[in-house]
N, C-alpha and C positions, 0 to 999 in steps of 0.2 A: 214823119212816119218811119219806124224802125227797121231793119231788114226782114226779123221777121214775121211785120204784117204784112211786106211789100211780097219776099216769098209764102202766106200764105193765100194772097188774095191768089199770086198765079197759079197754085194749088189749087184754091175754089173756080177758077176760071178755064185752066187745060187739062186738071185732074181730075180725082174723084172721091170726094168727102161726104164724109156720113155727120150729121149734127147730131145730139140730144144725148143725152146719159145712156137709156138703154141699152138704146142703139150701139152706143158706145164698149159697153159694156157687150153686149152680144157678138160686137166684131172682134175682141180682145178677144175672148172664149174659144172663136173659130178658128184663131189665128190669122184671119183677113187685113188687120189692122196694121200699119207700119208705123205709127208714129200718133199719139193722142195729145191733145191740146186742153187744158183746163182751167177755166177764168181763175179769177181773181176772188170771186166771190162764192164758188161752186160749193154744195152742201160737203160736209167732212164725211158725213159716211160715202158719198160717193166716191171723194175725192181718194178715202181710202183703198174705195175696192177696186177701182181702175187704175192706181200705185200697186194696188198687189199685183193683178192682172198683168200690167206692163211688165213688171219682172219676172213674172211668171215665163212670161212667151219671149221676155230681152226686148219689150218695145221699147221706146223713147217716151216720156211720158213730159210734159213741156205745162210747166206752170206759169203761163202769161199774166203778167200783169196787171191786164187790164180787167173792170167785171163784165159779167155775162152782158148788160145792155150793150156796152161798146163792142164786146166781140160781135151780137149780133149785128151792128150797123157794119163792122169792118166784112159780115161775110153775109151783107146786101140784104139783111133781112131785118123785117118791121118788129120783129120779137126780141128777146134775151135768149142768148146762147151760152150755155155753162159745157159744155162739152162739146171738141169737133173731133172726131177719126177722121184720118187722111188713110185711105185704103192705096189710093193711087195718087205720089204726087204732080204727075205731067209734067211740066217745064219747069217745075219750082225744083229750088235746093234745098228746102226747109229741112231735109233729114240730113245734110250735110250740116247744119246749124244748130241741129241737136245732139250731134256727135260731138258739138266743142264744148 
């Protein structure tokens, strides 16, 4: 397991994260968003507009590796996850991890 799926699970676990494109999308917009996550497989127009988004606002925009089915098992859920906002990270470092 890599560092950072170890710092996002403690993300999903003492922070506070938003899943789904929209969503995702709607948090960039508000500025609520500190840091987006985007599978490996996620569609290109999204993939685009939450890259725009990101630098719009100076978020971190983190293209993990893995596809949407594994993110959603890594963030405990029975679906495919193409998109996470981390609004709040909690105990994790994971924005310290996208700064390198």
């Amino acid at each position: 397991m890599s560092s950072v799926d170890h710092e996002l699970r403690m993300a999903i676990n003492t922070g506070r994260i938003h899943l789904g494109s929209k969503v995702a999308i709607r948090e960039l917009r508000r500025g609520r968003a500190r840091m987006a996550i985007l599978s490996s497989n996620c569609p290109s127009e999204t993939r685009e507009e939450i890259d725009n988004y990101g630098k719009l606002s100076s978020v971190p925009v983190l293209h993990h590796q893995k596809d949407s089915r594994d993110l959603g098992i890594l963030c405990g859920k029975p679906f495919p996850v193409s998109t996470i906002v981390i609004s709040d990270p909690g105990d994790s470092k994971i924005l310290d991890l996208a700064r390198e």
